[in-house]
N, C-alpha and C positions, 0 to 999 in steps of 0.2 A: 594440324600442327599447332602447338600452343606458343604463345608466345609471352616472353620475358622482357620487362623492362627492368632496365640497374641505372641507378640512380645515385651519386654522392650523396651522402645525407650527413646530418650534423646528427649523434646519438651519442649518452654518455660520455659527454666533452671532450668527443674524437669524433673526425670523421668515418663514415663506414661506407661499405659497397651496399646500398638497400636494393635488394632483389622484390619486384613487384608483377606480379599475375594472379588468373583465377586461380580461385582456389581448386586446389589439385592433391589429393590423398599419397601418390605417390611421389610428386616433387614436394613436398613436405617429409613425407618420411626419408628419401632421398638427403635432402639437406641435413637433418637433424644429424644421419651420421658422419657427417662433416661438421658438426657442431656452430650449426648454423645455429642463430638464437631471434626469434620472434620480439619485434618492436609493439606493443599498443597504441603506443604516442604516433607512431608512424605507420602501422597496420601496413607492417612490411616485415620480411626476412632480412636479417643481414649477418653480413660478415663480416672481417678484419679487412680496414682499407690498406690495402698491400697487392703487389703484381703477384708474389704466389695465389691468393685467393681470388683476384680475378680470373688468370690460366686454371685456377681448379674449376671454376666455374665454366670455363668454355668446354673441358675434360667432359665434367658432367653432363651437359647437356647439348651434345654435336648434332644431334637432329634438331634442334629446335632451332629456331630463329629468334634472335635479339633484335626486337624492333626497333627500339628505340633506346636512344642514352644520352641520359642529361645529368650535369653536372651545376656546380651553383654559379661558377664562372664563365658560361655559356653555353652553345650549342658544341658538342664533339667533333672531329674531324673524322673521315672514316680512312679505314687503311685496308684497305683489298676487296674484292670482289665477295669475301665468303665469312672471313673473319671480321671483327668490327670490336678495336681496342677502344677503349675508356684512357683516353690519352695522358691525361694525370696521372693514371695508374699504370701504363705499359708504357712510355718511354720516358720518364722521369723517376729516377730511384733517389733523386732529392729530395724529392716529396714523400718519401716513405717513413720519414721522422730522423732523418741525417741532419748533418751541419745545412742549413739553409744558404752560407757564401755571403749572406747581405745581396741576397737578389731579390729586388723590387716585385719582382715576380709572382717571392714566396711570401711575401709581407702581407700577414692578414691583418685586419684592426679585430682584436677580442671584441665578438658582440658584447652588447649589454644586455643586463636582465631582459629587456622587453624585446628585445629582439630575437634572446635566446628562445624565450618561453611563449612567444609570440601572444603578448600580452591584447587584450582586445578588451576594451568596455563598450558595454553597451548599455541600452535605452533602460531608465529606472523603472522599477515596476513595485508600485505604492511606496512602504518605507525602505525599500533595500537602493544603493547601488550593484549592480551586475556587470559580471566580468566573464571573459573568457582566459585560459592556458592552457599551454600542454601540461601534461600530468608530471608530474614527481612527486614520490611520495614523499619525501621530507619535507616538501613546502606546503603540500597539502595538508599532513600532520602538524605543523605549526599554524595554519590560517583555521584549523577548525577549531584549535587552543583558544582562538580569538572571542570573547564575548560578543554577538551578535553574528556571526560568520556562518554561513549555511552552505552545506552542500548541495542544490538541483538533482535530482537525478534526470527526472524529466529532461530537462533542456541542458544536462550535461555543463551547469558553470556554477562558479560562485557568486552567493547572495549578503551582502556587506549591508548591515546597520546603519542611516545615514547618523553617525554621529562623530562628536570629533573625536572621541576615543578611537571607537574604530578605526577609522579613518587614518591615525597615527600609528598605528600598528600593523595597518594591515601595510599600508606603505612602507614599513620601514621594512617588513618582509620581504616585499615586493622589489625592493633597491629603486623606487621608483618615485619619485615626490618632483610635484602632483601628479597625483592618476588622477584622483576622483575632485571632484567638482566642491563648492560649499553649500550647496543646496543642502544642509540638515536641515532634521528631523529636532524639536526642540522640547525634550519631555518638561515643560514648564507648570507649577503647582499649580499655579489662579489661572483659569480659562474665561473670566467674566470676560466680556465681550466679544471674542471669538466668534466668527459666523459659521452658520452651514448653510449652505446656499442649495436651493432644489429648483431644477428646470425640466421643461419635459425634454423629451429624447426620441425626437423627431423620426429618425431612422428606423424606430420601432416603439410605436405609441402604448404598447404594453409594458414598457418602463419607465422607471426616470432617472434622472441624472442628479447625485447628490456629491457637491462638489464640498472636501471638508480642508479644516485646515492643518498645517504640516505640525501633529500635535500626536506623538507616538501615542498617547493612551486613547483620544481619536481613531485612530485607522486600527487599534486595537481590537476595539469595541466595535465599529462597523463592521471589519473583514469577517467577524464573528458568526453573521445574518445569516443563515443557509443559505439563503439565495440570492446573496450579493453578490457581483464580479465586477473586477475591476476594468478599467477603459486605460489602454497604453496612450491611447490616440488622442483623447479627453482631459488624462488625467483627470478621471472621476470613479466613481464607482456608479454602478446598475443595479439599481432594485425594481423588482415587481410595481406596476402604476397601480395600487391598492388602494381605500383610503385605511387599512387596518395597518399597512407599513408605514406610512405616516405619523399615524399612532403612536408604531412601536419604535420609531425614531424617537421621538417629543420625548417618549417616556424615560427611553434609555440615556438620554442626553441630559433629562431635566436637573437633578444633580449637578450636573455641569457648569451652569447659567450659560450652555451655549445659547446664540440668540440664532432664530430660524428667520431664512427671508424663503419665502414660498412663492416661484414663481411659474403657477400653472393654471394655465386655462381654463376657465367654468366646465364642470364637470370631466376633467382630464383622468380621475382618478378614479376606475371604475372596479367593486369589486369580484368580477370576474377574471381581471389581469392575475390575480393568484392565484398560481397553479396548484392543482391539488396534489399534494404530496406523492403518491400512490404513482399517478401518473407519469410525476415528472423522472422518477425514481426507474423506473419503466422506460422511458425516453430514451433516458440517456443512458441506460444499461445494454438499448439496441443501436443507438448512435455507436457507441464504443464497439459494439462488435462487428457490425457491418463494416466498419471504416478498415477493417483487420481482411477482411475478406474479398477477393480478386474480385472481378468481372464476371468469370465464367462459374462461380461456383456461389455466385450473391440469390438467384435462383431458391438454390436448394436453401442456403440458410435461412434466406426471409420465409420462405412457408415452412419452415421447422419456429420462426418466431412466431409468426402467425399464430400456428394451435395452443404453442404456450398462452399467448394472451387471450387467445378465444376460451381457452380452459382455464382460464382466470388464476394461473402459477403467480408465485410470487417473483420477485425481483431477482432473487437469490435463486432461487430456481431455475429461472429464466438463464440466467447468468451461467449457471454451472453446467447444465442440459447444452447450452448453445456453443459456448467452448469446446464441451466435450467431443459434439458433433463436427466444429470448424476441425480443431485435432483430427479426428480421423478423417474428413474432405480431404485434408493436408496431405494426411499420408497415402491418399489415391489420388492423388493432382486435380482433384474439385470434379472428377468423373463421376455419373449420373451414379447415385447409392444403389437402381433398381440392377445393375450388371455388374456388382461387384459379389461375388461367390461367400457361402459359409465359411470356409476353410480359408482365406484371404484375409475375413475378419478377427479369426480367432486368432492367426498368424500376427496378425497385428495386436491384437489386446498382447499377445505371447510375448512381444517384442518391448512393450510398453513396462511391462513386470520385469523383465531380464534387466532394465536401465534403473533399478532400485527405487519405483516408484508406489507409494504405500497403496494397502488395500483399501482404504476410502478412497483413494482415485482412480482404484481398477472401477469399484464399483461404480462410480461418477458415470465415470466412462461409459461401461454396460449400460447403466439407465439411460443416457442420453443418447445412444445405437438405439436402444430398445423402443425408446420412447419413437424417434424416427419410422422406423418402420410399422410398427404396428399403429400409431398416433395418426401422422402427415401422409404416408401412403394407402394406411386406412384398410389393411391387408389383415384381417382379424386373423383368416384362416391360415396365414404362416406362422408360426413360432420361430421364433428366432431366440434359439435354446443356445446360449451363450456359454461360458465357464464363467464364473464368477471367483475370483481370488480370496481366499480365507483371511477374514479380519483379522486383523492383533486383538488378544483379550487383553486391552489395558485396563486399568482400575483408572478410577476417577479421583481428580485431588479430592480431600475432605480435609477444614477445617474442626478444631474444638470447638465447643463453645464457647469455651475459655479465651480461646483465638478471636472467635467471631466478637465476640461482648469488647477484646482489644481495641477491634477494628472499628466497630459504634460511637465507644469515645472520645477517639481522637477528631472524631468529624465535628465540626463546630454550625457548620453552614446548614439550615432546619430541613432545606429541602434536597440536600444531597442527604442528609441520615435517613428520610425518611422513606428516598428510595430503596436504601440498602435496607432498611428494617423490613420492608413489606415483601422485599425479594426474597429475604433468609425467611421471614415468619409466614409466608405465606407459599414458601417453593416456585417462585417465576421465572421464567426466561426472561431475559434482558430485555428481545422486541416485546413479551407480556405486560411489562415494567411500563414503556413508553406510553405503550395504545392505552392504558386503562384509562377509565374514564371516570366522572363521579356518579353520570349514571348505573354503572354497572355495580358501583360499592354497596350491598343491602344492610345498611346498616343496623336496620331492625331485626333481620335474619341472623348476622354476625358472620353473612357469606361472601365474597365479592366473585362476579360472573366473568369469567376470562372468554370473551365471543372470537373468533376467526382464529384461533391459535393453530399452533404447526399443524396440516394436514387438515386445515379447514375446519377444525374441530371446536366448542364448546364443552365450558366444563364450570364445575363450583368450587369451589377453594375455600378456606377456613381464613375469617376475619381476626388475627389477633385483638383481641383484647384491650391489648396493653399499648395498641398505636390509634385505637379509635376517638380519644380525647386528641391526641398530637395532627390527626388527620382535622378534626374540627378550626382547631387553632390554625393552622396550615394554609386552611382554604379561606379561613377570613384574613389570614397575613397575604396571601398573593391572587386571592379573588378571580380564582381559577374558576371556569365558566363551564369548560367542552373536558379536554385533557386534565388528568388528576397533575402530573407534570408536563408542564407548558415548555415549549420553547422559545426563541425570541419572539418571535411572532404568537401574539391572543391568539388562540385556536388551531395552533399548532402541535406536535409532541415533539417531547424531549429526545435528543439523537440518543442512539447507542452508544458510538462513539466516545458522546460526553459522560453516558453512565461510565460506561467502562473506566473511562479517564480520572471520575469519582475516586472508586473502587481501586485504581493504582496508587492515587494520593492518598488514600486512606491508610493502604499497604505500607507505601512509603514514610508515615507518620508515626505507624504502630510499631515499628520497627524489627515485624517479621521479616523473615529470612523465607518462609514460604512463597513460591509464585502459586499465585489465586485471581481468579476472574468473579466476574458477578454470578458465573455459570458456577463456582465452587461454593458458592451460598447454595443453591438449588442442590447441591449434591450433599453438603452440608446439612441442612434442612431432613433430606429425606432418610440420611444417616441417623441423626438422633430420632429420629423417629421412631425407627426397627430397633435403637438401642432401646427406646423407653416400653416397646412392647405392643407400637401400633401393627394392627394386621397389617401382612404385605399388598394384598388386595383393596386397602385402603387409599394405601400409599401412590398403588400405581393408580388409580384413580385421579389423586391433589395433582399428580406430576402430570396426568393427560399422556401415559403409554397406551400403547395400542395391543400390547402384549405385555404379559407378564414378564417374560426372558429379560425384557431389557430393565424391569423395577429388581429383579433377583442378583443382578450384579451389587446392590447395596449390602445384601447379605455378607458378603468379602470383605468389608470395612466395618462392621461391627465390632465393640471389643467388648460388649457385657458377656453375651452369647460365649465368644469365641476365650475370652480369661479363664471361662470354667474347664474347658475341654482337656483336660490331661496326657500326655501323651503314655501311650501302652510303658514304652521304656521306665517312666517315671512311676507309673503306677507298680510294674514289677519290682522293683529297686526298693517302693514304701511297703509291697508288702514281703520283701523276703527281710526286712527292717524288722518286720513286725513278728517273724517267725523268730529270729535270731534273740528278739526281748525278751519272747514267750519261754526259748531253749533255756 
């Protein structure tokens, strides 16, 4: 027997009947045709507060039972053995939006904003104030209007600038003065004497505690760090106990004239504390996914991580293989994979395609089934002969040259152009771009050696020319050591992320109207190529394919080739032209 709880609720600045239970496919479709309407704020059903739609509601559902019923003005009375009225709503029809009489009764006081919207602030976290409300969307759309005003997804609330513009704005939105506190944020020009104060972090002697001051372009510049994270508890940030972070503190500050107090124990600063990228990257890409995964079904997934790391996959691999596998556990309720049937799994791949989902994700899918059983079970002699979903032939963006050469000059910063220069003139992937290093650059050769690239693969690549003076000057302006592009940390690479981020501002300068990644350089790149007349077996070589099919899709975005090509009609047309001159 299911059961119903109703509820007075306050929604769209009227009372309603909120209808609350599990969820149930057919008392939802049930209600809708009573034009029942779905709350998110309230993550309830409801109806019109009125005695017709209460009695339609009892209509509706005679076998069930009304557990419970609460209203804002206390606990209910009940009224019979069987039935069980909502007393506001069954014997008061003054209460149904009539003359009220001047009874004390019906005298509500209009909430206010913060009552309405059930305003909630909470604990700062670095430069923002944080808040909770219910949603509406019109106030929602006027607070993201606000200059520094962030929406959370994660943690579902709003993130507020501590500054007094903010601050006055967001409050006056809010109908609420004071919310927030005066603890700003003060973006002040002269930072001369300013301290950063550094302690160890007792709790975990693999980091330390860098306590800075409330200086927006401060917390700017450190939240920056890869592997910084902030302390709610502290009020500090966390970095790695290195002494290369240290370093790269002094260095990034020194501009500044911020002044350093160092307060750490002889030899506190060891460096092994910094984790090797690779790894950390790995961590926490199986943190995230275990945390996803029940009790009875952690089993299977951890020895499906296992072989990925023993077979030395990458992150991203890891990631997408592991997913794919948790998905289907999911949809057999974490039951052991070796007693689930052929025709069960294809029934489910079938079911996955029907819900509009592309064929790079059918095939995700397949590899990460596939990989499971033949991999982790270690079953060679089964094939597990899957369908596999036919890809889209899409074509690939390609820029001009005339686009690309756009995009070059608007860039002003040496070592952001001269990522994008080696990515177009040399055809890289973005993770290509990061790992290189200056060992691998031969500069005598005029080659540079791209080592562990997709599929574990090595390859030679063509040194332009024309960046090999620019790369010299480069490396004596930022005295790069390990990585050709560093990132905050000596001996680190440069994230993706921030190429990418490059490549948008670039976008956004040149004042194209094309959407392009740093991957449309590489597409780019191998386009002029086949215009200029390089063999295609060349090409698939620079790119590192593993088959031709996937270098022959460049073929389709040619235009020297393809401008000569005539079509029948038009040739017919020039030569019955040419008969009709001759008549």
């Amino acid at each position: 027997m299911k059961t119903i709880t109703l509820r007075k609720i306050w929604h769209n600045d009227a009372f309603q009947i909120g209808i609350f239970f599990e969820r149930d496919f057919k008392i939802i479709a049930l209600l809708k045709t009573k034009k029942a309407q779905f709350s998110y704020t309230k993550s309830c059903w409801y109806m019109e507060y009125s005695t017709q739609s209460y009695q339609l509601l009892l209509s509706l559902f005679p076998d069930l039972k009304i557990d419970k019923t609460v209203v804002e003005t206390g606990p209910l009375p009940v009224t019979g053995a069987i039935r069980r009225d909502i007393s506001p709503i069954a014997s008061s029809e003054i209460q149904l939006g009539t003359n009220p009489l001047g009874n004390p009764e019906h005298k509500k006081d209009i909430p206010s904003f913060a009552q309405k919207f059930r305003l909630q602030l909470l604990a700062n976290i670095g430069k923002y104030w944080v808040f909770k409300m219910h949603f509406h969307q019109e106030i929602k759309a006027q607070l993201l209007k606000v200059k520094g005003v962030y929406w959370n997804t994660n943690y579902k609330c709003y993130m507020v600038l501590r500054h007094e513009q903010a601050k006055k704005e967001v409050e006056a939105i809010l109908q609420t003065s004071p919310f927030f506190g005066n603890d700003f944020l003060h973006k002040d020009v002269s930072y001369k004497g300013e301290k950063i104060k550094i302690l160890p972090h007792y709790e975990d002697v693999a980091f330390i505690e860098v306590y800075v001051p409330k200086l927006v372009a401060v917390h700017e510049k450190i939240k920056r760090f890869s592997m910084a994270r902030y302390s709610k508890v502290k009020d500090c940030y966390l970095l790695p106990a290195a002494p290369l972070v240290l370093e790269s503190l002094q260095l990034q500050f020194e501009p500044m004239e911020l002044v350093f107090r160092v307060d750490l124990p002889k030899e506190y600063l060891q460096p092994k504390h910094l984790p090797n990228r690779k790894q950390l990257d790995l961590s926490k890409s199986k943190d995230s996914i275990l945390t996803t995964v029940p009790e009875k079904g952690r089993g299977y997934m951890l020895a499906m991580i296992d072989v990925l790391l023993a077979l030395n996959y990458s992150s991203s691999t890891l990631r997408t293989y592991a997913n794919s596998f948790h998905q289907f556990l999911k949809a057999f309720d974490y039951q052991n994979p070796e007693t689930i049937e052929r025709l069960a799994i294809v029934k489910f791949l079938g079911s996955l395609m029907s819900r509009g989902l592309s064929a790079a994700t059918g095939h995700g899918m397949v590899n990460g089934i596939q990989f499971y059983y033949q991999q982790v079970l270690n079953n060679k002699q089964f094939e597990l002969k899957l369908p596999r979903p036919k890809k889209e032939k899409k074509l690939p963006s390609v820029l001009t040259m005339e686009e690309c050469l756009r995009i070059f000059k608007v860039v002003e910063n040496p070592k952001h152009k001269l990522l994008l220069l080696i990515g177009y003139g040399a055809g890289l992937r973005v993770s290509e771009i990061v790992q290189l290093k200056w060992a691998d650059i031969l500069f005598d050769e005029q080659k540079m050696h791209i080592k562990n690239a997709k599929g574990k693969k090595d390859r030679m690549v063509m040194l332009p020319y024309s960046i090999v003076t620019s790369l010299h000057l480069y490396r004596e302006l930022y005295k790069g050591k390990h990585y050709v592009f560093e990132g905050q940390f000596a001996g680190e690479p440069y994230s993706t992320g921030s190429v990418q981020q490059v490549m948008r501002n670039a976008i956004k300068a040149s004042g194209l109207e094309k959407k392009a990644s740093v991957h449309t350089l590489r597409h780019s790149f191998a386009t002029h190529l086949l215009e200029n007349g390089t063999d295609i077996r060349y090409i698939q070589q620079f790119l590192g394919h593993s088959s031709i099919k996937t270098t022959t899709i460049y073929t389709h975005l040619t235009k020297s080739a393809v401008d000569k090509i005539q079509s029948p009609l038009d040739r017919m047309v020039d030569l019955n032209s040419i008969k009709k001159i001759e008549d």
